[in-house]
TORBA-734482 format. One record per atom (N, C-alpha, C): x, y, z; residue number from 1; atom name. Coordinates in pm, whole numbers. Layout:
BEGIN
X / Y / Z / NUM / CA
...
//
This chain:
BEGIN
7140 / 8451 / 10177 / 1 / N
7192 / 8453 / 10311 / 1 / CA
7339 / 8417 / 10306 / 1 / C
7427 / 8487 / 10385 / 2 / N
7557 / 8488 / 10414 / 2 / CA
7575 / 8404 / 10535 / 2 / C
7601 / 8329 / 10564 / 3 / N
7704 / 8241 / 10670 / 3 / CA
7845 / 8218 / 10692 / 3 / C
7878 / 8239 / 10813 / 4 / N
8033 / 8220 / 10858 / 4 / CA
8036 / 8137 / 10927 / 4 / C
8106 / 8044 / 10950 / 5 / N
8108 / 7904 / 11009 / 5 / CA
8230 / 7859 / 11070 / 5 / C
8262 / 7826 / 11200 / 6 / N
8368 / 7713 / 11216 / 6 / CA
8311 / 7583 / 11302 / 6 / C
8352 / 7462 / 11262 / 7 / N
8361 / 7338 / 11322 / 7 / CA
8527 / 7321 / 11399 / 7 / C
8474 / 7278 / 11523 / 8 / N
8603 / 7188 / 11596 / 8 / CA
8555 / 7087 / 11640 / 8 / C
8672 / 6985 / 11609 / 9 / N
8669 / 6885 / 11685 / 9 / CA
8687 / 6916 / 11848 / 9 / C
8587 / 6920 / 11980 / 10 / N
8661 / 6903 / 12110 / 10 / CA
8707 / 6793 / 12147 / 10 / C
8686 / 6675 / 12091 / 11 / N
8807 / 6527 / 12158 / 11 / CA
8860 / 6517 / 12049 / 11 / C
9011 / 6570 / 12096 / 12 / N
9098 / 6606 / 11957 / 12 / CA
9204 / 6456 / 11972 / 12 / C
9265 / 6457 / 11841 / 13 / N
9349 / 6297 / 11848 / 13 / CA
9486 / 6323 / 11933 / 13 / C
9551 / 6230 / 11960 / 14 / N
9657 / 6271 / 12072 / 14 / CA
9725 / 6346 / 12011 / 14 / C
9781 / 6393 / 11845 / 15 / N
9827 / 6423 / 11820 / 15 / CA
9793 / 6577 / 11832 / 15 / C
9678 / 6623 / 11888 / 16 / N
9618 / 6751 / 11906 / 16 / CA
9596 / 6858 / 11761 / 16 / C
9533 / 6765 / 11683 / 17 / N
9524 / 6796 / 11572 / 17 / CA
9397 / 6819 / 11496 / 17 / C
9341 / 6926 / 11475 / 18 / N
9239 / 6874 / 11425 / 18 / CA
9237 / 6929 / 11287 / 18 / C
9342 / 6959 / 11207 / 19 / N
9320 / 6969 / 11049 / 19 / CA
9259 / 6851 / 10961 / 19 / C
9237 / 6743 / 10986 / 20 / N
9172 / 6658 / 10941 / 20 / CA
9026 / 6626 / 10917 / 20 / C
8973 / 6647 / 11028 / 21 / N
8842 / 6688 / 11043 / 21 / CA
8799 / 6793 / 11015 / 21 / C
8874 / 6926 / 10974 / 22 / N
8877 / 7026 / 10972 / 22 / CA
8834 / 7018 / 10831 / 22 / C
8912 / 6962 / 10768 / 23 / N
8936 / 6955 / 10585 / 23 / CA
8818 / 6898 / 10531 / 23 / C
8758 / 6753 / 10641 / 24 / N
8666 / 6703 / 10649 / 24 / CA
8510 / 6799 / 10547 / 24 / C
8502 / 6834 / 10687 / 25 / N
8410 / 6924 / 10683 / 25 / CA
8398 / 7075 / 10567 / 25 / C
8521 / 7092 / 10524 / 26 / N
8516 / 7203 / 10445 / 26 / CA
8477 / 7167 / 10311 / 26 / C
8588 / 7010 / 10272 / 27 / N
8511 / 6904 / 10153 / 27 / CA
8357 / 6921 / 10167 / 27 / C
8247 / 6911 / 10215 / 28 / N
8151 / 6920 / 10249 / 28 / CA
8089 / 7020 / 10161 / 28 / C
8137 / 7170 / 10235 / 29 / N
8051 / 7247 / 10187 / 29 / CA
8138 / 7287 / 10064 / 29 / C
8239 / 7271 / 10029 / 30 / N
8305 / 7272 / 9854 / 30 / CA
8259 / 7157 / 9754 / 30 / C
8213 / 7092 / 9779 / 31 / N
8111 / 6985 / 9759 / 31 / CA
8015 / 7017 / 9719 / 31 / C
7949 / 7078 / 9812 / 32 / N
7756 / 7140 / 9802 / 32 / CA
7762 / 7246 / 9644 / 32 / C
7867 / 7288 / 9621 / 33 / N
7823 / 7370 / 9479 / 33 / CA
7758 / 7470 / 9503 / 33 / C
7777 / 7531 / 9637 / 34 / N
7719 / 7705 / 9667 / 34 / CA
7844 / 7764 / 9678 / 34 / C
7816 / 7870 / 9695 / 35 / N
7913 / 7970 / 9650 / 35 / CA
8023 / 7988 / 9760 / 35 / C
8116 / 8000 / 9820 / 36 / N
8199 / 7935 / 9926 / 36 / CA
8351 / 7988 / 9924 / 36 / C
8400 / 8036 / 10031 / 37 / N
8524 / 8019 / 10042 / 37 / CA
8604 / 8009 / 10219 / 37 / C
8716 / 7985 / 10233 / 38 / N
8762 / 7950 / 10321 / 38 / CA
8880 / 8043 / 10371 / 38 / C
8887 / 8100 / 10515 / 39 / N
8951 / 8152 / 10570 / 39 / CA
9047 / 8118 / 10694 / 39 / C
9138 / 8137 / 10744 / 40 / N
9273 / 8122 / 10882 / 40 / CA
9087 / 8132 / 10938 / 40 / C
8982 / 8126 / 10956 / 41 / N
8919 / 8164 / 11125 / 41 / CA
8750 / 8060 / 11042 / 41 / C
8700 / 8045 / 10917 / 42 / N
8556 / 8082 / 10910 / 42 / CA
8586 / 8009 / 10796 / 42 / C
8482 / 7920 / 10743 / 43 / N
8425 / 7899 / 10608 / 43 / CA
8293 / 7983 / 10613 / 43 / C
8296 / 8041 / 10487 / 44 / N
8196 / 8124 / 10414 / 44 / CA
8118 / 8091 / 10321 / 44 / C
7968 / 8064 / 10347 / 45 / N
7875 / 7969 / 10246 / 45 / CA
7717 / 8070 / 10163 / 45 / C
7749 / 8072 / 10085 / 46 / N
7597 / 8119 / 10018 / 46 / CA
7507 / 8075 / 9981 / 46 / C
7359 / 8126 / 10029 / 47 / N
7247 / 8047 / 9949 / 47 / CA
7157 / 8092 / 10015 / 47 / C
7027 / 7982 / 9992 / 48 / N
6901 / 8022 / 10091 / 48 / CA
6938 / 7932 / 10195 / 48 / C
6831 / 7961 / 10293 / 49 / N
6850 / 7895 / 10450 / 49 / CA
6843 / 7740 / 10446 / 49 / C
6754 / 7698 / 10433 / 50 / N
6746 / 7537 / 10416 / 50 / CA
6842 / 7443 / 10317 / 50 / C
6928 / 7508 / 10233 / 51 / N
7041 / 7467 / 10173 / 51 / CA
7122 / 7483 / 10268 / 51 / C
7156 / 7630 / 10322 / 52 / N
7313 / 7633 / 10379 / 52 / CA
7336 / 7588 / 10476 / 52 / C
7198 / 7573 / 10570 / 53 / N
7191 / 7535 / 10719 / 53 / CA
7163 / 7342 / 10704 / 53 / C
7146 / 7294 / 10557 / 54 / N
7179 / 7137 / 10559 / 54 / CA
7335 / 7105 / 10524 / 54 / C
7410 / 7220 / 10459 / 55 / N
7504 / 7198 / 10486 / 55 / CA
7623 / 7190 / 10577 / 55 / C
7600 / 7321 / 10654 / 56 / N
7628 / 7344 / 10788 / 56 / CA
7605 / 7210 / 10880 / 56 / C
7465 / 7162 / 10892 / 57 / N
7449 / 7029 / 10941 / 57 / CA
7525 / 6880 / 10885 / 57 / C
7558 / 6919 / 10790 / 58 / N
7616 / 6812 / 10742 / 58 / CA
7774 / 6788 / 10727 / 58 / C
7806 / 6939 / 10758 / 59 / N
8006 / 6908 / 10754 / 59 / CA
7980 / 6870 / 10921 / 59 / C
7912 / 6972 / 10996 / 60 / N
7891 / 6932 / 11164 / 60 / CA
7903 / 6774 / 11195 / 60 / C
7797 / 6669 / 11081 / 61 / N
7805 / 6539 / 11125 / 61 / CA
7929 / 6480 / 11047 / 61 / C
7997 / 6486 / 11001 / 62 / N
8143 / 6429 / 10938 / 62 / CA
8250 / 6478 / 11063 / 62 / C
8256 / 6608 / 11141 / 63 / N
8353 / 6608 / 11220 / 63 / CA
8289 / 6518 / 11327 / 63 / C
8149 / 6498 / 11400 / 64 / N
8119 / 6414 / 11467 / 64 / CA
8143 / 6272 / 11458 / 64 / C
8189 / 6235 / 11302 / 65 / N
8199 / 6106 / 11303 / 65 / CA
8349 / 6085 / 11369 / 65 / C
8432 / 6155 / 11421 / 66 / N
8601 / 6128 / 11433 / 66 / CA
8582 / 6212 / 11590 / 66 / C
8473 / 6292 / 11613 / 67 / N
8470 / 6329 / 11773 / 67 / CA
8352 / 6369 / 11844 / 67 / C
8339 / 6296 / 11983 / 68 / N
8170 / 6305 / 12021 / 68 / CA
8123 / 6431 / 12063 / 68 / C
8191 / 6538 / 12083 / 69 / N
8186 / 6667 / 12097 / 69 / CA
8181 / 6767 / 11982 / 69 / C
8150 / 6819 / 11943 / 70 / N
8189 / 6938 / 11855 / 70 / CA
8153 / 7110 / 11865 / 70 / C
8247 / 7169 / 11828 / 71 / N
8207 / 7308 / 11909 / 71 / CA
8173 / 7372 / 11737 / 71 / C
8077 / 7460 / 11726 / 72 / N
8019 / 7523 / 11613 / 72 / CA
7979 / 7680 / 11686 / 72 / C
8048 / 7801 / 11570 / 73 / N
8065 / 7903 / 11569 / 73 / CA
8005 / 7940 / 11433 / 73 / C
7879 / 8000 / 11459 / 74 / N
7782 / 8047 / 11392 / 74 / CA
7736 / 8174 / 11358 / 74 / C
7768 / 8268 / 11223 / 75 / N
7718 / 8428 / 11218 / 75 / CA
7647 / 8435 / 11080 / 75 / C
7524 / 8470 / 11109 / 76 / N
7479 / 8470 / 10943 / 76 / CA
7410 / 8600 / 10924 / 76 / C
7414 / 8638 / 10827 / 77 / N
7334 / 8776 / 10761 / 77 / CA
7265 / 8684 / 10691 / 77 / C
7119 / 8788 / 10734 / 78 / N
7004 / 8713 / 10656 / 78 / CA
6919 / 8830 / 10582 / 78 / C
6919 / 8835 / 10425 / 79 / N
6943 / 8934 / 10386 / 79 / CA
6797 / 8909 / 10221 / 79 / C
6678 / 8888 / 10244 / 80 / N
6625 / 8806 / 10111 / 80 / CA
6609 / 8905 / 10027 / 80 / C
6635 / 8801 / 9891 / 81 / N
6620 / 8943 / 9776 / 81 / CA
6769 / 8977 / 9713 / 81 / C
6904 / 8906 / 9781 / 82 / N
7012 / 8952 / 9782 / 82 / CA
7083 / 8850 / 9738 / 82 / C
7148 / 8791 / 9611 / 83 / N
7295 / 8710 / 9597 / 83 / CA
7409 / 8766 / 9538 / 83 / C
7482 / 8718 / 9544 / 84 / N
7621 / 8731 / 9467 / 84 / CA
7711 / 8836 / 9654 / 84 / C
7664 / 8819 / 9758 / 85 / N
7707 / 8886 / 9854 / 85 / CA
7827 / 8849 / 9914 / 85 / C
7851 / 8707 / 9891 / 86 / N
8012 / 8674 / 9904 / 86 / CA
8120 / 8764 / 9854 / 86 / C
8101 / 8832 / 9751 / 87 / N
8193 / 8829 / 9662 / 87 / CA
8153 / 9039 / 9686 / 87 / C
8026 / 9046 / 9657 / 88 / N
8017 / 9205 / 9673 / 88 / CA
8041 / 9296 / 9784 / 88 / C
8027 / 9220 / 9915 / 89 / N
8046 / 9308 / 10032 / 89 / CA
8161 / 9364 / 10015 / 89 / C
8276 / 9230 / 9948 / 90 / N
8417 / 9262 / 9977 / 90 / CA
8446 / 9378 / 9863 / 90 / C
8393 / 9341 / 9756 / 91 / N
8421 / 9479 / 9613 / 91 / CA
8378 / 9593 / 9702 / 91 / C
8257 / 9631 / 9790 / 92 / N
8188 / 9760 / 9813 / 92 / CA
8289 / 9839 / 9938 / 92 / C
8429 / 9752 / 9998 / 93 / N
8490 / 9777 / 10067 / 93 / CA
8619 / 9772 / 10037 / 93 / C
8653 / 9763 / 9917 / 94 / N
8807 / 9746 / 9826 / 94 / CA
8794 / 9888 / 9758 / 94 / C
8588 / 9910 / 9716 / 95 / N
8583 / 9995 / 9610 / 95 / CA
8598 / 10152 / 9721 / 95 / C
8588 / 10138 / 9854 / 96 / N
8594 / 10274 / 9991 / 96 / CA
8715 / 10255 / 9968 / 96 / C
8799 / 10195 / 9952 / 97 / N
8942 / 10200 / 10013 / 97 / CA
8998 / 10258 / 9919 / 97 / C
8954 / 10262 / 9778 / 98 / N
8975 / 10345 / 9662 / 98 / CA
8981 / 10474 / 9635 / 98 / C
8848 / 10503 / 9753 / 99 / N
8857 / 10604 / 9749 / 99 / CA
8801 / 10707 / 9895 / 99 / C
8940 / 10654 / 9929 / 100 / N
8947 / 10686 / 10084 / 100 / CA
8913 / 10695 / 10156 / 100 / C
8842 / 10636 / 10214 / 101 / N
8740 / 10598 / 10318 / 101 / CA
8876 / 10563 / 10431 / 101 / C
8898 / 10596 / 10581 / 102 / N
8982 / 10563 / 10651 / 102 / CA
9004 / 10392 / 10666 / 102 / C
9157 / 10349 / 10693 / 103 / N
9129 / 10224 / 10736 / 103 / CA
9126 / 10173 / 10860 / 103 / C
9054 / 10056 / 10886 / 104 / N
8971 / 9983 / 10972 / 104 / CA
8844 / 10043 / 11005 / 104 / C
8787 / 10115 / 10938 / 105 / N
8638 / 10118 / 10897 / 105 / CA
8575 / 10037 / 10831 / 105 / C
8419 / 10015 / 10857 / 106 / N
8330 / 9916 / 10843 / 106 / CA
8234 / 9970 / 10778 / 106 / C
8266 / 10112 / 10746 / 107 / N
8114 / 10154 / 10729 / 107 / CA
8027 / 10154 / 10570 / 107 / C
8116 / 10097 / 10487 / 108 / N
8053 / 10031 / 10396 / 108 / CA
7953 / 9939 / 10334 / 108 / C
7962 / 9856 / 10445 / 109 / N
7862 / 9758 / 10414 / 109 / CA
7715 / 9816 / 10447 / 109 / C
//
């Protein structure tokens, strides 16, 4: 299973900042030792469900510890039978663009 993820802090510090908590939470799932990377919008986590969704739960409670609100933005492909998908969706859409497939098409995956 593929997951895309963002945590916010909503009671942000006066300084209206929330890269801290932000970093927080990403330590977390770079931590967990699944397969992972980080984007300007989404952390991206691999595994089975009850791993990724304790991790997910668990960067969630580290930004809670610094704010009593938190807003969570959640998209997962659930896909069994399937790993290494972090890394392949993006080859199976580098490998269209190779060979010309128009751009801002999706229809690769």
């Amino acid at each position: 299973m593929l997951v895309a993820f963002s945590i916010s802090p909503v009671a942000q510090d006066p300084t209206g900042s929330v890269t801290e908590a932000v970093a927080a939470a990403v330590r977390v799932v770079r931590e967990s030792g699944l397969p992972c990377e980080t984007n300007a919008m989404f952390t991206n986590i691999e595994g089975e469900w009850d791993e990724v969704m304790a991790v997910v739960k668990q960067a969630v409670d580290v930004v809670a510890e610094v704010s009593p609100r938190v807003g969570l933005v959640l998209k997962a492909d659930i896909r069994p039978g399937y790993d290494g998908q972090l890394t392949a969706k993006v080859e199976r859409i580098e490998e269209a663009l190779g060979t010309g497939v128009r751009e801002g098409t999706i229809d690769a995956q």
